[in-house]
C-alpha positions as CSV (number, residue, x, y, z in Angstrom):
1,X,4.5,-9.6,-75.0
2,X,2.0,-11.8,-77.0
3,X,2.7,-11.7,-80.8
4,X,1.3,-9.8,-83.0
5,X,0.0,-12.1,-85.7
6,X,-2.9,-14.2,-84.4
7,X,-4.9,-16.8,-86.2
8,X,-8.2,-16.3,-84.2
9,X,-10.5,-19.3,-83.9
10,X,-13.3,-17.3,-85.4
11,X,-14.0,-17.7,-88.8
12,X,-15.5,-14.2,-89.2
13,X,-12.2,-12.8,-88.1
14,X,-9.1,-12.1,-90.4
15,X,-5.9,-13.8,-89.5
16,X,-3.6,-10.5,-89.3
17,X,0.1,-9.5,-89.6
18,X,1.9,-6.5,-88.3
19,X,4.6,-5.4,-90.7
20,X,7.5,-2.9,-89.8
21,X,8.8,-0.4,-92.2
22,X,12.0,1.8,-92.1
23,X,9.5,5.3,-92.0
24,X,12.2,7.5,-94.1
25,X,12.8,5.3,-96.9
26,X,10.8,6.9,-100.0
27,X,9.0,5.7,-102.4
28,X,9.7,2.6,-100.8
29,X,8.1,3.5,-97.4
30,X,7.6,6.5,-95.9
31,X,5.5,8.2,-92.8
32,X,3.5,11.0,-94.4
33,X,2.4,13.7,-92.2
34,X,-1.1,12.2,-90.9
35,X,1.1,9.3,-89.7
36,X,0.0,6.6,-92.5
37,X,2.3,4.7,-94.3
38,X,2.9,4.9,-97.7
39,X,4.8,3.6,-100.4
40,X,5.6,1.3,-102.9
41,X,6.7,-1.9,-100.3
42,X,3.1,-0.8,-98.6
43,X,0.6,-1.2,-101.6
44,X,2.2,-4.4,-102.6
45,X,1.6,-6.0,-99.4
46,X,-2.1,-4.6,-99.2
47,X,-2.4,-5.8,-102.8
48,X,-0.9,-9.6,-102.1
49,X,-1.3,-10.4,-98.5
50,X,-4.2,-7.7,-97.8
51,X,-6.6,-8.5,-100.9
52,X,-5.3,-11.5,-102.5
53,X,-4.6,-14.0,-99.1
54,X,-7.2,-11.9,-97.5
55,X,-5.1,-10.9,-94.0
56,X,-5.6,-8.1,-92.0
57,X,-2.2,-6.3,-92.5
58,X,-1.4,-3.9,-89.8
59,X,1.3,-1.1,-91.0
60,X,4.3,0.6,-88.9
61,X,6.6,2.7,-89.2
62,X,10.3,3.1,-87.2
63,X,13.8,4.1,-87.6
64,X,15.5,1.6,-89.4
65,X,18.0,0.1,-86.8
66,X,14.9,-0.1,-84.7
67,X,12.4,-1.4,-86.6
68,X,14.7,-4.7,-87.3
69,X,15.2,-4.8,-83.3
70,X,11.5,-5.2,-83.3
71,X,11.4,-8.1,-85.6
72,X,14.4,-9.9,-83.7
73,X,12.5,-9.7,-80.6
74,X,8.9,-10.4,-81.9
75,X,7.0,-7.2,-81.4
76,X,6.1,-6.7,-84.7
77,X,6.2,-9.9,-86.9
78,X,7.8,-9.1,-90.6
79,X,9.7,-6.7,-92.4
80,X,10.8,-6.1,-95.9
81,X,14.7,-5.7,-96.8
82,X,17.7,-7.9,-98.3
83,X,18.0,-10.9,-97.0
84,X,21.4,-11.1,-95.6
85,X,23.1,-13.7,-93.0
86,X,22.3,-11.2,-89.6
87,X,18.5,-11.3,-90.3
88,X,18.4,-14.3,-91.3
89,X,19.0,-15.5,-87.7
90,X,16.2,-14.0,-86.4
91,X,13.6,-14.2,-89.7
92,X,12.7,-16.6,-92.1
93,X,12.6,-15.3,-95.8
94,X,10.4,-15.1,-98.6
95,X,11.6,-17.3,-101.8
96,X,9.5,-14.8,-103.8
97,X,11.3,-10.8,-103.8
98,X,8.6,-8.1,-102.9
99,X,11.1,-6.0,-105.2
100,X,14.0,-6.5,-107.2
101,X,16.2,-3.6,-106.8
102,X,19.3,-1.7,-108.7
103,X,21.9,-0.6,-106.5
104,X,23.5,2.7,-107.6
105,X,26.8,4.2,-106.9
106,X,26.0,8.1,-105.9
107,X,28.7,10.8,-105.4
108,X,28.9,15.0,-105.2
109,X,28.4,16.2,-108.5
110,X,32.1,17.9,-108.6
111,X,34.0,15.1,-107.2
112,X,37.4,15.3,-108.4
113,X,37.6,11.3,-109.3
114,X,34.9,11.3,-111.2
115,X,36.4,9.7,-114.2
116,X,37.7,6.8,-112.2
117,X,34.2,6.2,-110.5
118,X,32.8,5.8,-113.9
119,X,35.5,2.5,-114.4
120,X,34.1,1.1,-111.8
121,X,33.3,-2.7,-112.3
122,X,32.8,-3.8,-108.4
123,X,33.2,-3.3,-105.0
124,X,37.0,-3.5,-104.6
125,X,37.4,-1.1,-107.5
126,X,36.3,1.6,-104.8
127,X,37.3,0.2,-101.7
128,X,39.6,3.3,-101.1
129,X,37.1,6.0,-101.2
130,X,35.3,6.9,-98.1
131,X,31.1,5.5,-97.6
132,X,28.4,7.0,-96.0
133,X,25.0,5.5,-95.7
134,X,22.0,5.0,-92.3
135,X,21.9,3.7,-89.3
136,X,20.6,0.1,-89.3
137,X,22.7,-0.7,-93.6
138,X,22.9,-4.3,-93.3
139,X,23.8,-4.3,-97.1
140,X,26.7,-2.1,-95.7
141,X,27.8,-3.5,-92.9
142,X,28.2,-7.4,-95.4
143,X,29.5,-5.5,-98.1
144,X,31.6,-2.2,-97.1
145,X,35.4,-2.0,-95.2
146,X,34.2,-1.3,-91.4
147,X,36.5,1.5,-91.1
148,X,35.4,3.4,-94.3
149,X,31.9,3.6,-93.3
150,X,30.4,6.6,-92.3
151,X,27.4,5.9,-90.3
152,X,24.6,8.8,-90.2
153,X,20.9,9.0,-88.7
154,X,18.8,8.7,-91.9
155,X,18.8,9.2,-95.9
156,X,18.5,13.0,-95.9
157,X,21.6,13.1,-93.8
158,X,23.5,10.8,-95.9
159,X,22.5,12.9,-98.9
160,X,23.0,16.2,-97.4
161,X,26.8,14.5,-96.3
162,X,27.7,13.6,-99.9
163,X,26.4,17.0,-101.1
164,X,29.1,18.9,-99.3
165,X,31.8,16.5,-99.7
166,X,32.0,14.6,-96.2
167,X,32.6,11.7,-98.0
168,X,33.1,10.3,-101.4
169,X,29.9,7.4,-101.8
170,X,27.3,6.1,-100.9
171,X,25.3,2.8,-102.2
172,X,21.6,2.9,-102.5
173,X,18.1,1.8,-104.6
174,X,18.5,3.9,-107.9
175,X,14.8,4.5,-107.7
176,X,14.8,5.4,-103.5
177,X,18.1,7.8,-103.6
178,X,17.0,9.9,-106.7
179,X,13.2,10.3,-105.4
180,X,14.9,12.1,-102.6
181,X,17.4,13.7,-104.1
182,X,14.4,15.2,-105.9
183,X,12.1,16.1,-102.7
184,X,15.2,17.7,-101.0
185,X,16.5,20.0,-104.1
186,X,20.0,18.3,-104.7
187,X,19.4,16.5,-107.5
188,X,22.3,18.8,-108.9
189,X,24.4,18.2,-106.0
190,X,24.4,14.2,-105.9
191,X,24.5,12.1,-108.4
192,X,24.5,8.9,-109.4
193,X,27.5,7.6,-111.1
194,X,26.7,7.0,-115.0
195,X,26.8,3.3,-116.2
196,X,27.7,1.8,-112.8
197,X,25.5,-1.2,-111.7
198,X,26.9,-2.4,-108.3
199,X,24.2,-5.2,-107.6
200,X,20.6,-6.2,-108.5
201,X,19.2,-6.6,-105.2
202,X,16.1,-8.4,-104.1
203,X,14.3,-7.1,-101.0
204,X,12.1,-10.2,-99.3
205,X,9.2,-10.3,-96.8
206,X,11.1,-11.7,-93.6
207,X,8.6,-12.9,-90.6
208,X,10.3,-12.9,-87.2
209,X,10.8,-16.3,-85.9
210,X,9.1,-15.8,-83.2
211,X,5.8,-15.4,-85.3
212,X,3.5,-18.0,-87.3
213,X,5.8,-18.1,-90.4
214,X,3.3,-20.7,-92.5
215,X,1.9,-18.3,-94.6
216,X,5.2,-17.6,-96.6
217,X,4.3,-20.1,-99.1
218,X,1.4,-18.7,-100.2
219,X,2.7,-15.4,-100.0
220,X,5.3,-17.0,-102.9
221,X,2.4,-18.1,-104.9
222,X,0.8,-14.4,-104.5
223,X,4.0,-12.7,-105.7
224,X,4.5,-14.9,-108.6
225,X,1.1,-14.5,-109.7
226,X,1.3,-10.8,-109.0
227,X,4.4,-10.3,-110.9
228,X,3.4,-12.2,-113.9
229,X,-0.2,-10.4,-114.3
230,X,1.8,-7.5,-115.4
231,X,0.2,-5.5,-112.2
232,X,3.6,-4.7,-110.1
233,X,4.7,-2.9,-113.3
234,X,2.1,-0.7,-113.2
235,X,2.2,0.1,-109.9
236,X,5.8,0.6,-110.1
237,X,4.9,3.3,-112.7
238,X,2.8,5.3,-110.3
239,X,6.4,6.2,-108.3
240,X,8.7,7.0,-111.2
């Protein structure tokens, strides 16, 4: 299968790029119901690679675990998500973030250890209590004890799993988890864990090695310019 970003020969033609998205992953991405992407990953990419490097940016959305799976093998050429040692095997990684992000701690509203939760400090502070989080959690599977990982098919399981208590936490995007929480009315049945910061995590545009990976550097000077301008803050503000 030829790849999908092509740098044509003819000047009146865009170079393009074909960019995966986990499709259940608001604000971040998301498939809405005409079967467009959305979301706050997919206007910055329009905004830097689309208008400001002038590409042709073509936008998909998949299952998470599947989505990576198409980067690995080269059917679709980039995606957006932490850059950790697996995908960096197959991918080569923005210096520039797309998105600096805080990871939460989340829990049932009436869970019993709530007090303790509240001490926590890091990751081995809680390594006793039972996870849950999606298929396709790279974060989890680098950062979380295999055997206390519960893994389910997408975020509203996970939610709708801590909000009946079928297991104690579950690590996630403050801004992603409560959004959610929000659209699926348990906002008073999950919640995140007050003062408890388990990592500032930056999510980078990662083009399959088996794709035309030159155009990361400019992308960098985009993001920086971007970011400085004051204009990701204000888009930011459109999804809180």
């Amino acid at each position: 299968m030829l790849v999908a970003m092509t740098f044509t020969a003819q000047a009146s033609e865009k170079p393009a790029i074909s960019i995966v998205y986990f499709d259940n992953y608001a604000p971040y991405s998301w498939l809405d119901d005409s079967g467009e992407m959305r979301g706050v990953f997919v206007d910055i990419i329009d905004e830097v690679v689309g208008r400001r490097m002038g590409m042709a940016v073509n936008h998909t959305g998949l299952p998470w675990a599947r989505a990576q799976e198409y980067v690995k093998t080269g059917r679709q050429d980039a995606l957006i998500a932490p850059a950790t040692a697996a995908r960096r095997e197959y991918a080569d990684v923005s210096q520039q973030p797309v998105l600096n992000s805080r990871m939460a701690l989340f829990t049932g509203a009436l869970h019993p250890r709530m007090a303790d939760l509240e001490q926590t400090r890091s990751l081995t502070d809680i390594e006793s209590f039972s996870f849950v989080t999606q298929l396709g959690d790279g974060w989890a599977a680098e950062n979380l004890p295999e055997d206390g990982v519960q893994y389910v098919t997408d975020l509203n399981a996970v939610l709708r799993v801590l909000s009946v208590g079928r297991a104690d936490l579950f690590v996630e995007a403050s801004l992603v988890a409560h959004w959610n929480l929000r659209n699926l009315g348990l906002s008073g049945k999950v919640v995140e864990v007050e003062g408890v910061t388990i990592e500032q995590t930056p999510y980078h545009l990662m083009i399959s090695k088996q794709s035309d990976r030159h155009i990361l550097e400019e992308f960098d000077r985009q993001m920086v310019e971007f970011v400085e301008s004051g204009d990701l803050d204000r888009l930011l503000q459109g999804y809180k």
